[in-house]
N, C-alpha and C positions, 0 to 999 in steps of 0.2 A: 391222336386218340388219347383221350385222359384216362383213369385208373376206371372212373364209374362210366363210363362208354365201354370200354373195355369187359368189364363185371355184368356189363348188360347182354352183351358178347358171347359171353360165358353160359350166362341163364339163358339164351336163346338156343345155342349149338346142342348146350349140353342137358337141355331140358331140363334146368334147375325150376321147383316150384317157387322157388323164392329167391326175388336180388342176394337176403341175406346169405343165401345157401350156396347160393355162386361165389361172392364174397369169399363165405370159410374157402371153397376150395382154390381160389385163385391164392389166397394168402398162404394154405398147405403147399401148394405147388411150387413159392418162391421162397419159403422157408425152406423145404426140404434141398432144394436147387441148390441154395447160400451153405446147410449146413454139409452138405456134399463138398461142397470147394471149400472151406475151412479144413474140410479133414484132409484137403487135396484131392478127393476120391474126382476121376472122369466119370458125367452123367452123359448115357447115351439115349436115346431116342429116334429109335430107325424110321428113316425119313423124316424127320425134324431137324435134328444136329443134337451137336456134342458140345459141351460145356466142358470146362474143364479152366486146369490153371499155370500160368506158364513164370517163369522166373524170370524176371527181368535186371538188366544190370545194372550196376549204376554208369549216369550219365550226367558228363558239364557241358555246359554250352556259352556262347556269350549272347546279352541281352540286346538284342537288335537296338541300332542309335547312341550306344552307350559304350564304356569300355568294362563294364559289368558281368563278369561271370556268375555260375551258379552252376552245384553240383546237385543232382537230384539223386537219393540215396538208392541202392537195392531192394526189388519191394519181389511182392507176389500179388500177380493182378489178372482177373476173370478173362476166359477165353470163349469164344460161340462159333463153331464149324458148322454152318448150313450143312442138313442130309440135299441126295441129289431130288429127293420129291418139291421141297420145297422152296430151293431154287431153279426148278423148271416151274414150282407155281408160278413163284414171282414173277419170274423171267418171260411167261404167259398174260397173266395179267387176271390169272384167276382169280 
């Protein structure tokens, strides 16, 4: 599903009078998400899941075929925990 399938999505579910109107709010809804996990803060949503951010370590590996390694540095990178509603949607075929 692409961003404007999506946004169409949105103006159906959510009774938006207009694509634009669906638009602003799907773009409020992944700003706020983004500026939530910058600050580190967990976003919950009961029966949806949980966003949040987890620390990763650093890690080398060697490059498959080669005698080439490579260290990949310590970052902070996005988490998403399905609630249990919407992995019994899925998991249904709702």
């Amino acid at each position: 599903m692409t961003k404007s399938d999506f946004v169409e999505l949105v103006q159906k579910n959510g009774e938006y009078e207009s694509k634009a109107a669906a638009e602003r709010a799907v773009k409020a809804f992944t700003t706020s998400i983004t500026e939530a996990l910058v600050s580190k803060e967990p976003v919950s949503l009961v029966g949806f899941g949980t966003f949040s951010t987890v620390e990763v370590g650093e890690k080398s590996g060697k490059i498959p075929g080669t005698d080439k390694t490579y260290t990949k540095a310590a970052h902070t990178a996005p988490k998403f925990k399905m609630g249990k509603t919407l992995k019994d949607a899925v998991a249904a075929g709702k």
